[in-house]
MARBAKOL-177674 format. One record per residue: residue in one letter; y, z, x of N, C-alpha, C, O in turn. Coordinates in steps of 0.02 Angstrom, whole numbers, padded with zeros to 5 digits, always signed. Each point is the difference from the previous one (the first is absolute). Example, Ala and Ser with C-alpha at 12.3 -4.5 7.8 and 13.67 -1.06 7.14 Angstrom:
BEGIN
a-00284+00390+00660+00059+00000-00045+00060+00000+00045-00001+00033+00052
s+00054-00069-00070+00059+00003+00042+00055+00037-00039+00055+00008+00025
% end
This chain:
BEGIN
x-04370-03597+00776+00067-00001+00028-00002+00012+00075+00034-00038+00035
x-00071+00088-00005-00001+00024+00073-00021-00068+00019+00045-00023+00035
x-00106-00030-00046-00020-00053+00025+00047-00044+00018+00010-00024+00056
x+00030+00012-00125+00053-00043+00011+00062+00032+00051+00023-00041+00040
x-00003+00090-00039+00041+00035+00031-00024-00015+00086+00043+00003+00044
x-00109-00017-00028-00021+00012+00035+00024-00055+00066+00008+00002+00061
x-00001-00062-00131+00008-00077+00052+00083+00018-00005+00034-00013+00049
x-00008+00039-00099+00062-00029-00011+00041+00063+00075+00049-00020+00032
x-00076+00076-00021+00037+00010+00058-00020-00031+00066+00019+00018+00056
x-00046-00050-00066-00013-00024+00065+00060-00048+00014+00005-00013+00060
x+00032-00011-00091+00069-00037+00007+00044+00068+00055+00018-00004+00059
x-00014+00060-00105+00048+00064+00005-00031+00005+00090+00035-00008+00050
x-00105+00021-00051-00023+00000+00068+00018-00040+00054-00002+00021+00058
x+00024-00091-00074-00003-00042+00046+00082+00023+00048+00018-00006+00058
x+00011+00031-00119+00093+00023+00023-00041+00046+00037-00001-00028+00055
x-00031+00077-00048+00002+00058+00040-00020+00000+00060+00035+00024+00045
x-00119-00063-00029-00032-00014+00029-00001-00064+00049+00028-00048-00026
x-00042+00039+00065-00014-00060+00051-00034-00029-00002-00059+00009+00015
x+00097-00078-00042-00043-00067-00031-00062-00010+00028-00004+00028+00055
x-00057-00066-00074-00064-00008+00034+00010-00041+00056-00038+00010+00047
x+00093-00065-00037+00014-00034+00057+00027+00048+00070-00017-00009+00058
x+00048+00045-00075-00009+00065+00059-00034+00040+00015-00016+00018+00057
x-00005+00009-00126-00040+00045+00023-00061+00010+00047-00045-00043+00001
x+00043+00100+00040-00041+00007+00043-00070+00005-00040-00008+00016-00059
x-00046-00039+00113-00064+00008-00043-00015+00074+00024+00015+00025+00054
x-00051+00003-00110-00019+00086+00019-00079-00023-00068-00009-00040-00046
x-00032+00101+00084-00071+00000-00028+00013+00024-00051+00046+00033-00025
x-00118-00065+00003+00006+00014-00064-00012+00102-00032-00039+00036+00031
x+00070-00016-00079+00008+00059-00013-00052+00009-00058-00003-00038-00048
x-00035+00090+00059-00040+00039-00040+00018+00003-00077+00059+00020+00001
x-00077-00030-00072+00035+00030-00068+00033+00083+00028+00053+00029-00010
x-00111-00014+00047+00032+00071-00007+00078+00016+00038+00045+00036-00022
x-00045-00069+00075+00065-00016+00045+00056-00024-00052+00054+00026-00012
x-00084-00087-00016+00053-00039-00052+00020+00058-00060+00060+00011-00010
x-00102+00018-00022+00023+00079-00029+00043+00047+00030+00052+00011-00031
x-00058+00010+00067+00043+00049+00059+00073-00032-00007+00051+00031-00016
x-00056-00089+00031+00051-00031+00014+00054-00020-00031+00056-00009+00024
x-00084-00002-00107+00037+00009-00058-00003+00060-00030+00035+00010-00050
x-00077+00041+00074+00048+00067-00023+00045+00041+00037+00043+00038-00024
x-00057-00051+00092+00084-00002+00058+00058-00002-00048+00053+00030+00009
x-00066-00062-00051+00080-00033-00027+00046+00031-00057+00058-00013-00017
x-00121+00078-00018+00059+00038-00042-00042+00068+00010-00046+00009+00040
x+00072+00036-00083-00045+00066+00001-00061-00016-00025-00024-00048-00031
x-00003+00125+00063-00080+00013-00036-00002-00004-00057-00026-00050-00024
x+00053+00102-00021-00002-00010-00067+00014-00055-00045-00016-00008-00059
x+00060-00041+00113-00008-00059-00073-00068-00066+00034-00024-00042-00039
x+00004+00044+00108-00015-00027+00030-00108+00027-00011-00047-00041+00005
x+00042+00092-00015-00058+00004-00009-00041-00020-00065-00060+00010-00008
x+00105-00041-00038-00028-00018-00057+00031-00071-00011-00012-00033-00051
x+00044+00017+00091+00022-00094-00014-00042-00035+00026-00034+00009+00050
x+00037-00072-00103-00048-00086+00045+00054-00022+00063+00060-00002+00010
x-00135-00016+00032+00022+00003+00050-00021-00080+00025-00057-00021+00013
x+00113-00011-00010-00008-00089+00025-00004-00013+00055+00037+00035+00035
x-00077-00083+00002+00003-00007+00056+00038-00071+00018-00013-00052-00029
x+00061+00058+00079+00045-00046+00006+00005-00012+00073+00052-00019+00027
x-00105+00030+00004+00011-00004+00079-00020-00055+00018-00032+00010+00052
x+00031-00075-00066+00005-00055+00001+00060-00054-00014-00015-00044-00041
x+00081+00040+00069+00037-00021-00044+00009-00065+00000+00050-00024-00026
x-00111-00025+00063-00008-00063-00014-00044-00004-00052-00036-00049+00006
x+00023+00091-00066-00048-00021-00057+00026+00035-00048+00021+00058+00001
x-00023-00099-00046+00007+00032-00060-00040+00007-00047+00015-00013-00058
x-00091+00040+00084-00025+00019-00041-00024+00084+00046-00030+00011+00053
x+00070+00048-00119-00005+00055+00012-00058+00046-00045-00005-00009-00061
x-00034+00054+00094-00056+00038-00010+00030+00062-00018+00028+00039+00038
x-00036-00031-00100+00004+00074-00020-00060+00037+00032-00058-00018-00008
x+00083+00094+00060-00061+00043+00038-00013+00056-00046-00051+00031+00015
x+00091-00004-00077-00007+00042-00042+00029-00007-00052+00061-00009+00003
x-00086+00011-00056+00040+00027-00052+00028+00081-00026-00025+00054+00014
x+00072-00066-00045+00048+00064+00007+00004+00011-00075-00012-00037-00048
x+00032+00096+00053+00024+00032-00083+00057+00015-00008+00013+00021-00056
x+00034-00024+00097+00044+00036-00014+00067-00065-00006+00052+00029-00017
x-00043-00093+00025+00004-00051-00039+00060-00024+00059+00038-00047-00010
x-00040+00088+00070+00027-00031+00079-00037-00052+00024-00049-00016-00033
x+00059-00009+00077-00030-00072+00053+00028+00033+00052+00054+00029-00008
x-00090-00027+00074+00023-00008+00073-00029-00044+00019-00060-00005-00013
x+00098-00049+00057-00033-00041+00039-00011+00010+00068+00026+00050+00024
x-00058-00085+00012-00036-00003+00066+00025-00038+00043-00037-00043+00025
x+00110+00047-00002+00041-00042+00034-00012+00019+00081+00004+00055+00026
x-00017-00112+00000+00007+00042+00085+00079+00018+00005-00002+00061+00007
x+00060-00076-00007+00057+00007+00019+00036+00044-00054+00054+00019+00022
x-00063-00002-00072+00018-00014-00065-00016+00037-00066+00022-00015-00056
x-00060+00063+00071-00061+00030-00051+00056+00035-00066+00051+00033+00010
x-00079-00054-00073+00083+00012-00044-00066+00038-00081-00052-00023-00023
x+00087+00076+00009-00046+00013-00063+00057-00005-00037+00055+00013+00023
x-00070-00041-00111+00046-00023-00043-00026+00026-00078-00059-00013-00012
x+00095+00046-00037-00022+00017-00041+00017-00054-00049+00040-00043+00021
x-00064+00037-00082+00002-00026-00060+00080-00065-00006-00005-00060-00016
x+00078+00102+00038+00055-00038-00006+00003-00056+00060+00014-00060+00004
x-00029+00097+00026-00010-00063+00082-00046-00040+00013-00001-00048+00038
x-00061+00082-00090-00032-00065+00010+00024-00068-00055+00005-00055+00025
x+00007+00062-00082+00050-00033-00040+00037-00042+00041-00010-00060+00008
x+00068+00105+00026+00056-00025+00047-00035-00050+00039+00018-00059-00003
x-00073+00079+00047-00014-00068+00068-00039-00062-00050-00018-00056+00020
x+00010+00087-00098-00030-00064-00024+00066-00088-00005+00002-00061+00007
x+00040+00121-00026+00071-00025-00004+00030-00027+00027+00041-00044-00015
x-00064+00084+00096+00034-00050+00056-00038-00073+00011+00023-00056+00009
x-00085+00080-00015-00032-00051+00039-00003-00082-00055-00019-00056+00017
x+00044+00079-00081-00001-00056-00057+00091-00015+00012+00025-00046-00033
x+00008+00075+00069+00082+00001-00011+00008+00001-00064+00035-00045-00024
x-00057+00087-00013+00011+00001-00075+00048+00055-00015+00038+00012+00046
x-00034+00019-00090+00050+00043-00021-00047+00070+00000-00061+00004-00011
x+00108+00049+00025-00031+00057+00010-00018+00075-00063+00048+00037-00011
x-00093-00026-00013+00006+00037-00060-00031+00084+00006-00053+00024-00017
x+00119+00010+00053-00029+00044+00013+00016+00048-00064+00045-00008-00041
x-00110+00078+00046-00008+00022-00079+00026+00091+00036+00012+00050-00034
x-00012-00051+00063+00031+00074+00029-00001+00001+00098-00006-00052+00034
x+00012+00111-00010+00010-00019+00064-00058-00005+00026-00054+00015-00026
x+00065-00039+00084-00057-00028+00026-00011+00032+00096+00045+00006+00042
x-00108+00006-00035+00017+00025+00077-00077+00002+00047-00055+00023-00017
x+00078-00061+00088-00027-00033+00019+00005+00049+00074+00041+00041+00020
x-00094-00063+00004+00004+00030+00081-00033-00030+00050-00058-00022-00001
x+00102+00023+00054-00012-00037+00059-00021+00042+00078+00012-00028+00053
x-00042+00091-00057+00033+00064+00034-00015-00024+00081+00010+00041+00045
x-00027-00085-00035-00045-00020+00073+00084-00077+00009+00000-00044+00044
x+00039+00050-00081+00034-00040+00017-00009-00072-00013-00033-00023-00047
x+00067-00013+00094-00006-00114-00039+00030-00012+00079+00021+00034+00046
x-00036-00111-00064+00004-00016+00075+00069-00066-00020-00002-00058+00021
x+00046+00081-00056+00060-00023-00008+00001-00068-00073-00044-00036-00024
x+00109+00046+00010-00006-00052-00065+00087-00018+00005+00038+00036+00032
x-00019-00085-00061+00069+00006-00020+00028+00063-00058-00030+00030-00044
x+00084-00027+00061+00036+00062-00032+00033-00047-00058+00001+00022-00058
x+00028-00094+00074+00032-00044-00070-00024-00048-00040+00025-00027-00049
x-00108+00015+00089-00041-00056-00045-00081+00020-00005-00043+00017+00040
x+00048-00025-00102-00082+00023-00015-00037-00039+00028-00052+00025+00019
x+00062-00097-00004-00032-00052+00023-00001-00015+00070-00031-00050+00018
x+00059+00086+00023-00007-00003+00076-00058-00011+00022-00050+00007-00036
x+00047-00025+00095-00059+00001+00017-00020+00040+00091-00047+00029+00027
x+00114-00054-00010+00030-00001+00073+00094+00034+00001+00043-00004-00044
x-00042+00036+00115+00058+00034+00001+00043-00079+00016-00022-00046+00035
x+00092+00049-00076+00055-00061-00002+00070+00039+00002+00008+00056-00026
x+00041-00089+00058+00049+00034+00007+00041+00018-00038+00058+00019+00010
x-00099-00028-00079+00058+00019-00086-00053+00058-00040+00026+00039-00041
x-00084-00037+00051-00046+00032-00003+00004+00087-00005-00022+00034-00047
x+00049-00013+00096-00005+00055+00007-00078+00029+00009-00022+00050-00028
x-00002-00081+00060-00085+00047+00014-00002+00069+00022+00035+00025+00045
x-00070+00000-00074-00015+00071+00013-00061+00014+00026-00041-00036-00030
x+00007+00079+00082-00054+00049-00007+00008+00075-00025+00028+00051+00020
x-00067-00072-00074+00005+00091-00034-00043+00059+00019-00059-00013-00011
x+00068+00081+00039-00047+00031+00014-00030+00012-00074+00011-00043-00043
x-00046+00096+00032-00032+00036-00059+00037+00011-00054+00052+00033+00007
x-00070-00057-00065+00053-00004-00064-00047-00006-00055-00056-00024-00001
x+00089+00048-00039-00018+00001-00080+00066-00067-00033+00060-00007+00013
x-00092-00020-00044+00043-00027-00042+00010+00001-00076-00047+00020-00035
x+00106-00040+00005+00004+00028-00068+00026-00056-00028+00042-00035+00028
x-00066+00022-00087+00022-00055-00047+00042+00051-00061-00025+00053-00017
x+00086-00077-00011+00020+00020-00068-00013-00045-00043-00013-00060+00009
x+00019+00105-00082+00004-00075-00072+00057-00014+00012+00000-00059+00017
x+00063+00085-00014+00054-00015+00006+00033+00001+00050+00035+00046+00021
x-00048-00127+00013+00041-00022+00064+00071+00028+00010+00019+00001+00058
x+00018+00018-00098+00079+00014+00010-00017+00082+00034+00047+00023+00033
x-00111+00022-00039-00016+00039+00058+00029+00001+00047+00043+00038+00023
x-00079-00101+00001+00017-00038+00070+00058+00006+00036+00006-00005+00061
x+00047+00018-00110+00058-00007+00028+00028+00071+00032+00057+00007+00022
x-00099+00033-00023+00045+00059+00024-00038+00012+00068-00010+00057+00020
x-00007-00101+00008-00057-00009+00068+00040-00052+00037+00020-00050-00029
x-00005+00063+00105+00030-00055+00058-00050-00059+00017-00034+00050-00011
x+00009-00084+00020-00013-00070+00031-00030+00022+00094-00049-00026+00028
x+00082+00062-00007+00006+00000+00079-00066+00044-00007-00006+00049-00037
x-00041-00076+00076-00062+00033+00037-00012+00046+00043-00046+00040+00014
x+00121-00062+00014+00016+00042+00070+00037+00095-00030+00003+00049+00037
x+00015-00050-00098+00036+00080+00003-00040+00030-00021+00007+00010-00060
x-00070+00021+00092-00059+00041-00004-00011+00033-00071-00016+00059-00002
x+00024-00097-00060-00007+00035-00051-00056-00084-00026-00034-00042+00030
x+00057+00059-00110-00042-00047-00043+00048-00074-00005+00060-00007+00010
x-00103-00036-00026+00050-00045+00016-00022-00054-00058-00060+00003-00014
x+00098-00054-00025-00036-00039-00040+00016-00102+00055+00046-00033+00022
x-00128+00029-00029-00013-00059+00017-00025-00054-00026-00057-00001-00023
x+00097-00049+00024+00010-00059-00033+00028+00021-00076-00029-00002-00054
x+00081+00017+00067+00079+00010-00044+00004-00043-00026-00037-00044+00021
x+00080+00025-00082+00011-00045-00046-00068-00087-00013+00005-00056-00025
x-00056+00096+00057-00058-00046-00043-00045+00042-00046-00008+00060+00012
x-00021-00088-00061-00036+00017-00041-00081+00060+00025-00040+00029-00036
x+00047-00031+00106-00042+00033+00020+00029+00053+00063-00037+00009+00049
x+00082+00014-00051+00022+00043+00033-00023+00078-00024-00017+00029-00052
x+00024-00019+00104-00037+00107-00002+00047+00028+00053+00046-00018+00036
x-00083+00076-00052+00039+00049+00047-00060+00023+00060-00056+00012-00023
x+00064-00008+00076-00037+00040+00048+00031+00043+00017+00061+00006+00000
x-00126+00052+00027+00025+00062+00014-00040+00018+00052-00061+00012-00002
x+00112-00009+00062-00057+00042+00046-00028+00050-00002+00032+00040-00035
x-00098-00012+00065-00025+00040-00025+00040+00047+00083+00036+00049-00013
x-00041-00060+00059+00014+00042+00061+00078-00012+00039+00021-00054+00020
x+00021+00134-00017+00034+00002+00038+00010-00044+00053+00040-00046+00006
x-00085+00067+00034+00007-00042+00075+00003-00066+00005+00032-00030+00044
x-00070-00001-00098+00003-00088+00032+00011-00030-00055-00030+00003-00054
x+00101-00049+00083+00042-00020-00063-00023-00083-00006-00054+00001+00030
x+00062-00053-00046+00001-00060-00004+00033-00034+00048+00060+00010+00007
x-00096-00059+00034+00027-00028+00047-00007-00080-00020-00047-00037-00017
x+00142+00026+00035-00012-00073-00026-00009-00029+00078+00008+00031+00053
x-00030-00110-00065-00034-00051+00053+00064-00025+00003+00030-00016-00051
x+00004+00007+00131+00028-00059+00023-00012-00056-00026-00056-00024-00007
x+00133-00011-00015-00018-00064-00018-00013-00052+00024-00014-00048-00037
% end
């Protein structure tokens, strides 16, 4: 499952990260660097015992598992992006990336703590900030999946009122984010 999980976020990656046609070239990074880098992305304790993917390539899709893990998390190795995902989320990005239907079996929770380098707030499928879009950059966040989307509903949409917020609302793959820090709230991009 982590294998497959492995290609299938790389879709989820491409929303976060800066396509290979922009992206700047930077040297190549050590496994051990590429480790560091996906455990940046949630705590120690769930982060010292997860497989750890390397995704710092995001013109390839073929991804190298640098460890295997026991504790049944994935962090990946995003330069922009570094995201660890337990058991429901990895499910979930299988979901996205097939646009299939989503089958989540309890909650699910994901972390981003190093932040994303922006996504739409109304389409899973963005790619680029558009003026219906609503793009966001998120600082450091955990995110949360429910079984039961009607959750969802007791959560605002707006990125901007320094609390938790659910993104991409009324699609089959909407969550809630939650910042992890006071100080730095979500800044949306000029359209």
């Amino acid at each position: 499952m982590l294998k497959k999980t492995a290609h299938l976020v790389t879709g989820l990656a491409l929303v976060v990260i800066v396509s290979a046609q922009t992206a700047e070239k930077k040297p190549m990074m050590s496994d051990a660097k590429k480790i560091a880098l996906a455990v940046s992305a949630g705590p120690a304790e769930i982060t010292k015992n997860a497989t750890i993917i390397d995704m710092t390539d995001p013109s390839s899709h073929e991804h190298k598992q640098l460890r295997a893990g026991t504790n049944g998390w994935a962090c990946y190795a995003m330069p922009l992006a570094p995201m660890c995902l337990d058991k429901q989320w990895q499910k979930w990005a299988e979901a996205w990336m097939s646009k299939g239907p989503v089958q989540i079996d309890s909650t699910g929770i994901a972390y981003m703590l190093r932040g994303d380098n922006g996504a739409s707030n109304t389409d899973p499928y963005a790619t680029k900030p558009a003026p219906d879009n609503q793009w966001v950059v998120a600082p450091a966040h955990v995110m949360v999946l429910y079984k039961d989307p009607k959750m969802l509903d007791a959560y605002p949409t707006d990125p901007k009122n320094g609390g938790p917020w659910v993104m991409w609302k009324g699609t089959p793959y909407a969550h809630v984010m939650v910042p992890v820090s006071s100080t730095n709230a979500a800044v949306m991009t000029p359209k």
